[in-house]
Each structure stands twice: as C-alpha cells, then as structure tokens.
Rosetta silent file (secondary structure, phi, psi, omega in degrees, C-alpha in Angstrom):
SEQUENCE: XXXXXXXXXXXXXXXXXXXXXXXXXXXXXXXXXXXXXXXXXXXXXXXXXXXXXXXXXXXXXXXXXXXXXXXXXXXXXXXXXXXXX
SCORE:     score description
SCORE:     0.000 S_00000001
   1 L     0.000  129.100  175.975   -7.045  -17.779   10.123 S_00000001
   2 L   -76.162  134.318  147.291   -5.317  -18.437   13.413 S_00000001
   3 L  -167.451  172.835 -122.173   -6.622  -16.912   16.108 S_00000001
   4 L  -131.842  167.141 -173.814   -5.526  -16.746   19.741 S_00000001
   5 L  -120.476  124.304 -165.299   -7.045  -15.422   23.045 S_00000001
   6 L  -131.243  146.333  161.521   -4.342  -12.611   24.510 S_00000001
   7 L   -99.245 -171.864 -179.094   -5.140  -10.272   28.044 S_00000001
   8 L   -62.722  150.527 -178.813   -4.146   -7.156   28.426 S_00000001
   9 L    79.471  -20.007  161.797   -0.543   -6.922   28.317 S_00000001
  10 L   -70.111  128.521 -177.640    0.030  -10.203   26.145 S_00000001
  11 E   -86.839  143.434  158.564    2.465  -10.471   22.957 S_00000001
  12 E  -132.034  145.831 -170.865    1.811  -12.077   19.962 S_00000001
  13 E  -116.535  142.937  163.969    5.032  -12.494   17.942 S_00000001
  14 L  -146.761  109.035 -178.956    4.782  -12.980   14.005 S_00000001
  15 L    91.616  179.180  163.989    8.097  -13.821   12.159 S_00000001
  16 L   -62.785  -24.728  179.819   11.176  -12.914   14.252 S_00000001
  17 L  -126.257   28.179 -169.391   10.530   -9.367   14.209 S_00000001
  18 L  -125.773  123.545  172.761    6.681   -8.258   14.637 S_00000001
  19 E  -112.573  137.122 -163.257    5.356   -7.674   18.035 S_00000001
  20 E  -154.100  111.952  164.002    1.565   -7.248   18.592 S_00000001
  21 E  -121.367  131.388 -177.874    0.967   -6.436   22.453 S_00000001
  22 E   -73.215  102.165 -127.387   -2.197   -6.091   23.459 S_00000001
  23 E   -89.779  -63.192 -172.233   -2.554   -2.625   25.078 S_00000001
  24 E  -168.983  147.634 -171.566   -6.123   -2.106   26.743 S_00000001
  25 E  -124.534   83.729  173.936   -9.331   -3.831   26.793 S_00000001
  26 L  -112.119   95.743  164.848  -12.726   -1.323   27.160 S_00000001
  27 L    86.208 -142.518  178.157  -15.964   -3.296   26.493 S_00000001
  28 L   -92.230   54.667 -162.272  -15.916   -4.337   22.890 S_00000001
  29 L  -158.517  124.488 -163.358  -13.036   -2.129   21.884 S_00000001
  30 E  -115.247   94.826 -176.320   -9.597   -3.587   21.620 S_00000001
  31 E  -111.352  146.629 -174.056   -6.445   -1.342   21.433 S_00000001
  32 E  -134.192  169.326 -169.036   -3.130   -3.006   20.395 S_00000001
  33 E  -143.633  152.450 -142.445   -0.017   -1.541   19.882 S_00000001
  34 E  -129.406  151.093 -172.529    2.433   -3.197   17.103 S_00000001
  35 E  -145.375  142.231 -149.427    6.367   -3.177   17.108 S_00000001
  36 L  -160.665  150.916 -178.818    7.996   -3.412   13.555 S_00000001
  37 L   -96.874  146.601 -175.561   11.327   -2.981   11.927 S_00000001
  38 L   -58.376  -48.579  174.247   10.547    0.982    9.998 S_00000001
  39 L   -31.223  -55.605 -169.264   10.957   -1.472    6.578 S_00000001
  40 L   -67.871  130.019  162.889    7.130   -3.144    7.404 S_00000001
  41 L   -86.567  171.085 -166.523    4.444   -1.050    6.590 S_00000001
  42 L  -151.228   94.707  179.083    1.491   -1.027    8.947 S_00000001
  43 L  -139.402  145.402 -172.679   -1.781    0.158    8.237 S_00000001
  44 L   -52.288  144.339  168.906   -5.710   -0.345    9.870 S_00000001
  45 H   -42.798  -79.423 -126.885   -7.454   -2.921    6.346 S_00000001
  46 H   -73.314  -15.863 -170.602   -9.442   -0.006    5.746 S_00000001
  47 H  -104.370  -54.683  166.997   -6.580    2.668    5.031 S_00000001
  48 H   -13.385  -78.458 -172.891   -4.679   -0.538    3.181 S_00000001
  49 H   -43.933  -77.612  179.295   -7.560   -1.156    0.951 S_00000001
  50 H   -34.567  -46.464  163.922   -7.776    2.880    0.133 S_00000001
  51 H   -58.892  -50.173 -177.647   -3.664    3.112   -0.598 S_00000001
  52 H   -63.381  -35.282  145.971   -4.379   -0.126   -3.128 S_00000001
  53 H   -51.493  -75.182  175.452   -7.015    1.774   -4.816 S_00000001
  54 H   -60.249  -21.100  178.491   -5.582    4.981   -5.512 S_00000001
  55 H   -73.626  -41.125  156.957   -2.145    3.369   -6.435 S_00000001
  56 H   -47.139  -76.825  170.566   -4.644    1.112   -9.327 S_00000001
  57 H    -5.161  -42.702 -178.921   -5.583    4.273  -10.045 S_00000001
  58 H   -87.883  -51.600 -173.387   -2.446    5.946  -10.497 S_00000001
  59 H   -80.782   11.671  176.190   -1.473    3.454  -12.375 S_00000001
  60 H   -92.793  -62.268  179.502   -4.497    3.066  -14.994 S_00000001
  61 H   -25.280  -71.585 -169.993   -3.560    7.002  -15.268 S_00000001
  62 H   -52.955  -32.164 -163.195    0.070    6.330  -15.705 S_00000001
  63 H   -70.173  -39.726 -176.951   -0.733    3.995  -18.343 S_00000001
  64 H   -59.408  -66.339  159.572   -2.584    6.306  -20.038 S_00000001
  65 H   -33.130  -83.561 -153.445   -0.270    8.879  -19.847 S_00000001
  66 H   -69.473  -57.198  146.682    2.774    7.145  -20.904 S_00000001
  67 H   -18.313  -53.438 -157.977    0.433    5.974  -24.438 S_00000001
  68 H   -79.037  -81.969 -177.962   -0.516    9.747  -24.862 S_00000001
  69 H   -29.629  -48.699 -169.570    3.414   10.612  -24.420 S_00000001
  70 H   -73.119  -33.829  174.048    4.779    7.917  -26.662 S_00000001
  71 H   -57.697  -43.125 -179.812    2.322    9.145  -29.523 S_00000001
  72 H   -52.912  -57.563  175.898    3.608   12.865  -29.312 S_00000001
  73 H   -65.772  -34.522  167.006    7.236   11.222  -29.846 S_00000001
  74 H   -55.490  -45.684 -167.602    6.284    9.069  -32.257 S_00000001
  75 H   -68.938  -28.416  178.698    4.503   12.017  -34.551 S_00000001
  76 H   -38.249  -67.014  178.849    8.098   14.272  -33.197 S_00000001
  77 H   -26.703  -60.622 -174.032    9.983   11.685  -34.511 S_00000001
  78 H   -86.382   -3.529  162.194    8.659   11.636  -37.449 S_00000001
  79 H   -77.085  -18.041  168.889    8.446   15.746  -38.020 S_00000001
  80 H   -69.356  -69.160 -175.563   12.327   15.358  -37.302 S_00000001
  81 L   -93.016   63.726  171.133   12.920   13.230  -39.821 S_00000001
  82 L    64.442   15.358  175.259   10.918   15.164  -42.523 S_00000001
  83 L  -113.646  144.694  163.541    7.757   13.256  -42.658 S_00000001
  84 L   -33.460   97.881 -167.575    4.569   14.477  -42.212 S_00000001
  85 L   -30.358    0.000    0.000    2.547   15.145  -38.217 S_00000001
C-alpha cells in the first residue's frame, strides 16, 4: 500500500485519468472528492463489498434457475417428441 501525506486542496493522480483532491480536513474526518472518466465505477469499500455480494448471490440464483429451466425443456422436449414427462 502506498500511502502519501496530501493538505487540503492536494491531488493525487492514479493512471492518466483519476483525480483524488483532497477536499476538507475536520478533526479525524477526511472528505475527498474523486474525478473519473463516467466508464470507472466508484464506490465507498463498504457499498463495493455489498454490490459483490448480492451480484454472488444473483448469480448462485441464476445458476439455479437456469438448471430448473433446462430440466422443464429437457422433459418438453421429450413430451414433443412422444416420449414420456
């Protein structure tokens, strides 16, 4: 982990196109303000984390799902072509 000492009003640049300025400094409370091409997403770890979950989620669902579906088609299938459900 890099990590750098900035005052109020100081940039940190990351890649060519991510700006991190440091905003305001009250006590132990740090506000920064972040400049981005609309492509990067940007979210506090804690909201991150929470998106990464429910998207496992969705997809342990989807998974699920798409098993359940493919059985139904399989037994279709085979009521189409004259075999027993």
């Amino acid at each position: 982990m890099l990590v750098l000492s900035r005052k109020k009003d100081e940039v940190i640049v990351v890649g060519d196109d991510i700006e991190i300025t440091v905003v305001d400094i009250r006590g132990d409370q740090v506000k920064i303000g972040v400049s981005a091409p609309r492509s990067v997403s940007i979210h506090r770890k804690e909201v991150f984390d929470a998106i990464r979950n429910e998207n496992r989620e969705a997809a342990k669902s989807a998974a699920g799902e798409v098993g359940r579906l493919a059985e139904a088609l399989r037994k279709r299938r085979g009521v189409d072509q004259g075999q027993p459900a």
